[in-house]
VONU-242989 format. One record per residue (C-alpha): residue in three letters; x, y, z. Coordinates in pm, whole numbers, plus 32768, in hexadecimal, padded with zeros to 4 digits. Example, Ala and Ser with C-alpha at 12.3 -4.5 7.8 and 13.67 -1.06 7.14 Angstrom:
REM VONU-242989
("ALA",(84CE,7E3E,830C))
("SER",(8557,7F96,82CA))
***
This chain:
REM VONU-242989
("UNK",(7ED6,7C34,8087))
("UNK",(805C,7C7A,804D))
("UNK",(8055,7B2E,7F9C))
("UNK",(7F1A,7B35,7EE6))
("UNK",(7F57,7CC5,7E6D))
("UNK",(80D0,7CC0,7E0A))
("UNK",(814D,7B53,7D9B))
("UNK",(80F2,7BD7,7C36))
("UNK",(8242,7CA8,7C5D))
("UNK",(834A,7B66,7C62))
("UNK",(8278,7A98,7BA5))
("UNK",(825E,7BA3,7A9B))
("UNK",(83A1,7B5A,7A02))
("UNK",(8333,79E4,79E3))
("UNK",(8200,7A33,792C))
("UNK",(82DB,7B11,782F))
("UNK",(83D9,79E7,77E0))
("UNK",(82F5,78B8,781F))
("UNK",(8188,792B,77DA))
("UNK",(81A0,7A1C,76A6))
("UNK",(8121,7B38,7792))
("UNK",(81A1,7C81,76DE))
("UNK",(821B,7DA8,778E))
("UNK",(80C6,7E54,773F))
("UNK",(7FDD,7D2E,77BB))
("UNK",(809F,7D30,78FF))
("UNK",(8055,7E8F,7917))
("UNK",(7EF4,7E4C,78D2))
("UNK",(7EDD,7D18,79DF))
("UNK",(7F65,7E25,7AF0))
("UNK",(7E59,7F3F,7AAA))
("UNK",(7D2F,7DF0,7ABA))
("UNK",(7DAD,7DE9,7BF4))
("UNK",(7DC4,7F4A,7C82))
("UNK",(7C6B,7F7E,7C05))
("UNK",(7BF7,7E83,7CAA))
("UNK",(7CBC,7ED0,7DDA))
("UNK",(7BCB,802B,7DA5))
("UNK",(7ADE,7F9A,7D79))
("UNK",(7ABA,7EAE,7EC4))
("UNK",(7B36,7FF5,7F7E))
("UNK",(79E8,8096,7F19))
("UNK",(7931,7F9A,7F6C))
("UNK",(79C0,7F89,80AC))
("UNK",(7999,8113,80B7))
("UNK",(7827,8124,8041))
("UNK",(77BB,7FF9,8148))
("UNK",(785F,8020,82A1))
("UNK",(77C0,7EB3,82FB))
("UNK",(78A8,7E09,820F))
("UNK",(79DF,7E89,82CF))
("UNK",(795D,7DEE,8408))
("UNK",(78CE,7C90,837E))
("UNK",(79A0,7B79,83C3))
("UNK",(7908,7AB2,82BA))
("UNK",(797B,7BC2,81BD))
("UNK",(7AB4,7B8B,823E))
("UNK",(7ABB,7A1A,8204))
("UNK",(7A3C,7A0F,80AE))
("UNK",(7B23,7B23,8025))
("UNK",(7C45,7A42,809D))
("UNK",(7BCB,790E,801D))
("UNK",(7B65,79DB,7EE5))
("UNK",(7CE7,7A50,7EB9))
("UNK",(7D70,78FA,7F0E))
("UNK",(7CA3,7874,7E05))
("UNK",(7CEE,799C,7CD4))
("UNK",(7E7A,7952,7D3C))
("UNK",(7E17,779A,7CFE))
("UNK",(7D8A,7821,7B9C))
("UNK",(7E6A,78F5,7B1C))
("UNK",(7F5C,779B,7A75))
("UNK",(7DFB,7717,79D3))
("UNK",(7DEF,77E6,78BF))
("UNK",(7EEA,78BA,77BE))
("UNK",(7D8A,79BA,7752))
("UNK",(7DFF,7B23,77A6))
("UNK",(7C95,7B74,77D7))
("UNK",(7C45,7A77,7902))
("UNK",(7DAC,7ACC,79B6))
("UNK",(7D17,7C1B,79AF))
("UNK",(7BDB,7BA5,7A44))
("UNK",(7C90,7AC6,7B5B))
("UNK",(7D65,7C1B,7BA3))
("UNK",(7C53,7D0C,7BC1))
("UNK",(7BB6,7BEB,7C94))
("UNK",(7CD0,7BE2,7D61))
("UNK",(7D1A,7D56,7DB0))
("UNK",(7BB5,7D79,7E10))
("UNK",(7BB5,7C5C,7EF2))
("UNK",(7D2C,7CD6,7F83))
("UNK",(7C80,7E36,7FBE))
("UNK",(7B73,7DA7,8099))
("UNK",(7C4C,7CCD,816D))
("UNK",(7D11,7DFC,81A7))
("UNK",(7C14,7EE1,8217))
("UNK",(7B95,7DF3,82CA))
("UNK",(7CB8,7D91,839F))
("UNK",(7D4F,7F3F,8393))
("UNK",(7BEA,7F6C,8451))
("UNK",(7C27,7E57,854C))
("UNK",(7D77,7ECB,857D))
("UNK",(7CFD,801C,85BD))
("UNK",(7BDF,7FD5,8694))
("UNK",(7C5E,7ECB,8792))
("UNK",(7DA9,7F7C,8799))
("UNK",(7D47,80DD,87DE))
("UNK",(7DDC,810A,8920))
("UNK",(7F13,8079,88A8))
("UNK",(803B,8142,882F))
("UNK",(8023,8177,86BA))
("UNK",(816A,80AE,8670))
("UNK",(80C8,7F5E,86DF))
("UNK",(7FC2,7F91,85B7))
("UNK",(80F0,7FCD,84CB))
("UNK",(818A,7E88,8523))
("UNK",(8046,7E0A,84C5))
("UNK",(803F,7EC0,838F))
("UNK",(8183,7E40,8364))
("UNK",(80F0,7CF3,82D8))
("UNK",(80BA,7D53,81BC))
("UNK",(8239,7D9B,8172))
("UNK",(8251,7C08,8232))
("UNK",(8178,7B98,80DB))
("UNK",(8242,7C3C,800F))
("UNK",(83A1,7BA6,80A1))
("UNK",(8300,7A56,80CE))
("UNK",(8255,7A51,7F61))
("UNK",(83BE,7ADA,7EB2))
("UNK",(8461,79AD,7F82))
("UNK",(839A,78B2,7EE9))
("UNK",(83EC,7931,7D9A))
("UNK",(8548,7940,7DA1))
("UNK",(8547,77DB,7E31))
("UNK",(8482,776D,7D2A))
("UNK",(851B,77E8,7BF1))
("UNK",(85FF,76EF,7BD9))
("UNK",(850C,75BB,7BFA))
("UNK",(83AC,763A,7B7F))
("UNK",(8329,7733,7A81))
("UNK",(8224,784A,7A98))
("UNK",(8131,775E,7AE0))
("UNK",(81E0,76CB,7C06))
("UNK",(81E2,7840,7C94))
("UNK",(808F,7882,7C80))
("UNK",(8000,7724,7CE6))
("UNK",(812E,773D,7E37))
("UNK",(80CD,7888,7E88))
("UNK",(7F53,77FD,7E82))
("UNK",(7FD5,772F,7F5D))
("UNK",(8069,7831,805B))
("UNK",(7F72,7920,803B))
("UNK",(7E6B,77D8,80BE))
("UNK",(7F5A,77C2,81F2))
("UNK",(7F3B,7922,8244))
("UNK",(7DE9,791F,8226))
("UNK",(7DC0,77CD,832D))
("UNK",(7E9D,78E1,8410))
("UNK",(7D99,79FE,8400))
("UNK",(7C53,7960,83C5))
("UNK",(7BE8,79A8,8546))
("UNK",(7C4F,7B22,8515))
("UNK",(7B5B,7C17,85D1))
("UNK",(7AA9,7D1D,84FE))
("UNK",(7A62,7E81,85A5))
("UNK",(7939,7E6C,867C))
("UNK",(7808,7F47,8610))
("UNK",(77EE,8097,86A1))
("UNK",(773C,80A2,87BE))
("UNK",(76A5,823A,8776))
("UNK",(76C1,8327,868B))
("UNK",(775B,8486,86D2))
("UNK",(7704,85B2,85F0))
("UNK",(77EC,86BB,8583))
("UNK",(787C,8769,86A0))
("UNK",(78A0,8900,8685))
("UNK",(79BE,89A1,863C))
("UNK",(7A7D,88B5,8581))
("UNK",(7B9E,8944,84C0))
("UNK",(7BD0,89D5,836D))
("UNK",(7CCF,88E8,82E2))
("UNK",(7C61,88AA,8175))
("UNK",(7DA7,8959,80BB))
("UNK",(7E8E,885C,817F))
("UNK",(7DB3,874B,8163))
("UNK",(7D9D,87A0,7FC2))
("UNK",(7F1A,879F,7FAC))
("UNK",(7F25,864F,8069))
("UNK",(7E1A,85B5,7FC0))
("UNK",(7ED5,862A,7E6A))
("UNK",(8033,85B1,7EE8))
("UNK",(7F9E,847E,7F40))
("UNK",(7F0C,843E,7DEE))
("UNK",(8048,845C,7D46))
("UNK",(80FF,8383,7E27))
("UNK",(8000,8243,7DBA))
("UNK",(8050,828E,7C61))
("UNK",(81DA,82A1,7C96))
("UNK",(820C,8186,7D88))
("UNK",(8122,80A2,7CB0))
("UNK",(81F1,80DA,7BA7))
("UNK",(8321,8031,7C7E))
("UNK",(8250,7F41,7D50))
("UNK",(81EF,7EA0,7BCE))
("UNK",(8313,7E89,7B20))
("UNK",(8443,7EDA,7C16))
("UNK",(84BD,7D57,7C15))
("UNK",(8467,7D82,7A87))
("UNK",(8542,7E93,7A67))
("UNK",(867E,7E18,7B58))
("UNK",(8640,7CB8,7A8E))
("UNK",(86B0,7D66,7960))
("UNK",(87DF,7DA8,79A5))
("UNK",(8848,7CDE,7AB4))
("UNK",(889C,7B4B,7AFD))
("UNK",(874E,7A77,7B1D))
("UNK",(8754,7AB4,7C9B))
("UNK",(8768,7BF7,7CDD))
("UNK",(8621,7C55,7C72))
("UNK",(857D,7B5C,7D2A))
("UNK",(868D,7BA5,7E5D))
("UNK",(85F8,7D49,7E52))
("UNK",(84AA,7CB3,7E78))
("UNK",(84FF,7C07,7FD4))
("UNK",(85C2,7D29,8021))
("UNK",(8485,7E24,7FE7))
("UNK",(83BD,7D3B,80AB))
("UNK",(84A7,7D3B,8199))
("UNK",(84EE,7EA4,81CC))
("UNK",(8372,7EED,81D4))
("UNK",(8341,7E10,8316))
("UNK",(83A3,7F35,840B))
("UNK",(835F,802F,8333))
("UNK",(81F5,80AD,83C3))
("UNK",(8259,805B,851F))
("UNK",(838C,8155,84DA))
("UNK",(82F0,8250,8425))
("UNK",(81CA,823E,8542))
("UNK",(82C8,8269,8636))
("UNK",(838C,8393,85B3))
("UNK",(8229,8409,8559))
("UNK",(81FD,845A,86D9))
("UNK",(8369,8538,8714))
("UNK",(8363,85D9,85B5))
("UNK",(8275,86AB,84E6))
("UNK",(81D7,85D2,83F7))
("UNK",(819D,8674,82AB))
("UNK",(835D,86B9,82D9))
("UNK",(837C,852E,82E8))
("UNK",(8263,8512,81C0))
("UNK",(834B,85D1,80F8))
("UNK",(8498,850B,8181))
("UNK",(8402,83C1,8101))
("UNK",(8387,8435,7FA2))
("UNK",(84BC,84C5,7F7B))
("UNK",(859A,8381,7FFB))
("UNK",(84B1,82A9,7F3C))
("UNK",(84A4,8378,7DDD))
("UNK",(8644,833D,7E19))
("UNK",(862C,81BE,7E4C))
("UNK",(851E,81A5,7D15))
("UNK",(8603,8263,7C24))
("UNK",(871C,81C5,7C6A))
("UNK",(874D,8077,7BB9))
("UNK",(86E3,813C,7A5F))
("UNK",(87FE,822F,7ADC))
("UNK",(8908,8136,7B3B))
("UNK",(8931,7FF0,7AE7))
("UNK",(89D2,7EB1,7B9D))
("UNK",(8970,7DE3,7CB9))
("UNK",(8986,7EDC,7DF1))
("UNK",(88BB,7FE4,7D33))
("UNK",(87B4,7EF7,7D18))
("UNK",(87A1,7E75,7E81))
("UNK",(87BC,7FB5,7F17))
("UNK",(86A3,8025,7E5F))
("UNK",(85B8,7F10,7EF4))
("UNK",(861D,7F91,8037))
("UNK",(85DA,80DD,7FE9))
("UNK",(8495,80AD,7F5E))
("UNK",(842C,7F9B,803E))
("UNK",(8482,8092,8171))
("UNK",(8393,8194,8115))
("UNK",(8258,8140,8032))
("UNK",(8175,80BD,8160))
("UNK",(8235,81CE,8234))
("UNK",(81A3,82AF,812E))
("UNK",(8046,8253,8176))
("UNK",(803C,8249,82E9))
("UNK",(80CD,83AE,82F8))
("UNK",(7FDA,8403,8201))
("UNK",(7E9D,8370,82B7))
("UNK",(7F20,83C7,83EB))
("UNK",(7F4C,8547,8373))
("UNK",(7DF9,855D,82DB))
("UNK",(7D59,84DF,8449))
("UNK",(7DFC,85CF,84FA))
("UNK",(7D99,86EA,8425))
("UNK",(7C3D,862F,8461))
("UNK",(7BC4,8670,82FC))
("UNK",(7A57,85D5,82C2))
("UNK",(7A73,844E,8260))
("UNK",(7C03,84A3,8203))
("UNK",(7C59,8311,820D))
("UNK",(7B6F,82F5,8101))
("UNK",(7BB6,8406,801E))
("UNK",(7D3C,83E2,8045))
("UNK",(7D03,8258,8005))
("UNK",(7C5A,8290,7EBD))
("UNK",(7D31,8392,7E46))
("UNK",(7E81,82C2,7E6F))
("UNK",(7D79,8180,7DC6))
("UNK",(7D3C,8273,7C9C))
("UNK",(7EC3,82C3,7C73))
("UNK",(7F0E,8114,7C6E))
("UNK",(7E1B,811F,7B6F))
("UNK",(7EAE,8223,7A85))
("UNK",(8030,81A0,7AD2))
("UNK",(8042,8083,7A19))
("UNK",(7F81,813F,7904))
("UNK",(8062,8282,790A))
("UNK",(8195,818D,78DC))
("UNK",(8129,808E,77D9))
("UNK",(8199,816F,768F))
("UNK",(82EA,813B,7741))
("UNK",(8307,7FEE,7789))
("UNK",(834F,7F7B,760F))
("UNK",(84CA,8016,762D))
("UNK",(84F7,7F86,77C4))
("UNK",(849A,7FFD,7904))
("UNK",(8586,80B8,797C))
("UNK",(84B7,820C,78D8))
("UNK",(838B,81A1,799C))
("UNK",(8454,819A,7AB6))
("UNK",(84DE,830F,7A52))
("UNK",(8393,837A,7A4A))
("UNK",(82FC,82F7,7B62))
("UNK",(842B,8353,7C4C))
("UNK",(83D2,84E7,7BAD))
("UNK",(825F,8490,7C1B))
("UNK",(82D0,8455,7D65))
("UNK",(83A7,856E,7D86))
("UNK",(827D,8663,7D09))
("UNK",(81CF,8594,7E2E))
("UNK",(82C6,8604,7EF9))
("UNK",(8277,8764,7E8F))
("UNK",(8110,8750,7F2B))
("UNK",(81A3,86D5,8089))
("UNK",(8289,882E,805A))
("UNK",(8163,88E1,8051))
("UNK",(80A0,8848,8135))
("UNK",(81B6,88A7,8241))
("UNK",(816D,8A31,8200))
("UNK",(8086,8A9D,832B))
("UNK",(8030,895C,8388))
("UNK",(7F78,8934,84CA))
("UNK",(803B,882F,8586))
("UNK",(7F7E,88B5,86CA))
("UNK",(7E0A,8855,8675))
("UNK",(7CFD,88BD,8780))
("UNK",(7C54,8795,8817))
("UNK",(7AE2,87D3,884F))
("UNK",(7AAC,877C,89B8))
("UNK",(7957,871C,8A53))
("UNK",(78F1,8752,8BD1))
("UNK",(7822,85C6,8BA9))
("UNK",(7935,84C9,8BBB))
("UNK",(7875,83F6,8AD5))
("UNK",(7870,84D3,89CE))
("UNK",(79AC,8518,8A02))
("UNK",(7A22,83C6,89A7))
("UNK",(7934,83D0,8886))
("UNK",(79C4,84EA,87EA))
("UNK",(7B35,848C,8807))
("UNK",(7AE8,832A,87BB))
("UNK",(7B7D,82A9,866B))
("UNK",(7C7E,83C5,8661))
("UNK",(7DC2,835C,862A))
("UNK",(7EA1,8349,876D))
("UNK",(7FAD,83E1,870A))
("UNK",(7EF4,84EC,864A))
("UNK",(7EAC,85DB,877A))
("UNK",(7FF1,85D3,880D))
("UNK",(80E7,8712,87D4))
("UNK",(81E1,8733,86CB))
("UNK",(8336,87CB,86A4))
("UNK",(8327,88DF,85B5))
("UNK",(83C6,8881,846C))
***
């Protein structure tokens, strides 16, 4: 999925010198593909079987593989939209496919062994901004697109015997007394939102922007090195998750990573640009477990869903915000998304204020519904928190 969702971002700056792809198509090609990213989410939403069908799984990788192979055949704006939306839909079901396997056969595991897991995704990225930068020199855009085919078919020999959930054995209904936690939950679910459309804004065009200004490398280099930073990043974030209140460490990594998007537009030269890969690659999927992990343990009705389609929505509208700025660079979209994040930042600030790091569990005297009703929480979500 790393490889399938975010190769676009290296082989971007091909498509612009090579393919006659202007700054405004390129925009276009990334919001095909976060709606169809949405759109796949939904569907994986709206029919629970999907997430646990192995043959869903199976296609959507083949079905990515394939829209990556296509991609070089043609130079029609309209059917590289088609092959994107294609592919984010496809990359959205293999994801929630293999989140809910993760989940399920790794619930009594500590939360930082799904994060290495998680952590994947950031391997795609490293692995898919390696094979650009080796190829630059030798091959063109089409190269990219037809190697990274190529990797992504590899990948998909690796996980083709992956595990879906298994279906619930019972149903539980609503158990009394469940906590009043929808102002927290709102100013989550709002932070959230902003953060998709600021860190979409830097997942698209970050090795775009760095390109710009920088030696032919370098781009491609802050690509590896975001891949490469977001590796560890969930397993970390999971782990500090469990000493240290999380809506404190929400804020803490929208603030670090509105820093490391701002600053190549802010200061120029090779360092700027690497350490802003880090940056950013350190925090954006540490930014959505903390988030999914905060709206479980304020155990908000269907949270996972709501806060996944509000931070789909905001990759949707990123790429749109920014076009009108792309004509003079990138570096104002990168100004402006960096402020989104920060006002993201704002919402985890006021989610802090009053908020119930103690929940109540509801206990029940049958062991089996016991189980029931704690089942599917997140681990780490009932254990104590320091105060902020």
């Amino acid at each position: 999925m790393g490889v399938g969702r975010f190769v676009y971002t290296p082989i971007l700056p091909l498509m612009h010198a090579q393919a006659g792809l202007s700054a405004g198509a390129g925009a276009s090609l990334a919001t095909a593909n976060y709606v169809g990213y949405l759109a796949g989410a939904l569907a994986g939403i709206l029919s629970p079987t999907l997430v646990r069908s192995r043959t869903v799984l199976r296609a959507s990788l083949l079905v990515l593989t394939a829209t990556l192979a296509a991609m070089p055949l043609t130079h029609s704006t309209v059917t590289w939209e088609a092959l994107r939306l294609l592919a984010g839909a496809a990359s959205a079901l293999v994801f929630v496919v293999a989140a809910g396997s993760l989940l399920h056969h790794l619930r009594a595991h500590p939360p930082h062994l799904s994060g290495w897991a998680f952590g994947g995704v950031g391997g795609g990225i490293a692995l898919s901004g390696l094979l650009v930068l080796a190829l630059r020199p030798v091959g063109d855009w089409r190269t990219a697109w037809w190697a990274s085919a190529a990797l992504a078919a590899l990948l998909t020999a690796g996980s083709w015997n992956l595990r879906p959930e298994d279906a619930p054995t019972a149903k539980v209904s609503g158990s009394a007394g469940k906590p009043r936690t929808h102002r927290w939950f709102g100013a989550l679910f709002v932070s959230y939102t902003l953060e998709g459309v600021g860190y979409i804004v830097a997942g698209t065009f970050l090795v775009a922007a760095i390109g710009q200004g920088s030696p032919g490398w370098v781009g491609g280099g802050a690509w590896v090195l975001v891949g490469l930073a977001a590796v560890p990043s969930s397993a970390l974030w999971a782990r500090l998750g469990r000493r240290w209140s999380r809506p404190g460490l929400l804020l803490t990594a929208l603030v670090v990573q509105a820093a490391g998007i701002a600053l190549p537009a802010l200061v120029g030269g090779t360092a700027a640009a690497l350490a802003s890969a880090i940056l950013f690659g350190a925090t954006f999927l540490g930014v959505s477990t903390l988030a999914l992990a905060t709206g479980a343990h304020l155990r908000f009705p269907r949270s996972v869903a709501l806060l996944t389609a509000g931070y789909s929505v905001g990759q949707i509208l990123g790429p749109l915000v920014v076009a009108p700025l792309l004509h003079h660079g990138y570096h104002g979209a990168l100004l402006l998304a960096a402020l989104v994040v920060l006002a993201a930042a704002a919402g985890a600030a006021v989610l802090r204020i009053g908020f119930p790091h103690h929940m109540v569990v509801v206990r029940h005297t049958n062991p089996e519904r016991r189980r029931e009703s704690n089942e599917g929480a997140d681990p780490g979500a009932l254990a104590p928190h320091s105060a902020d």
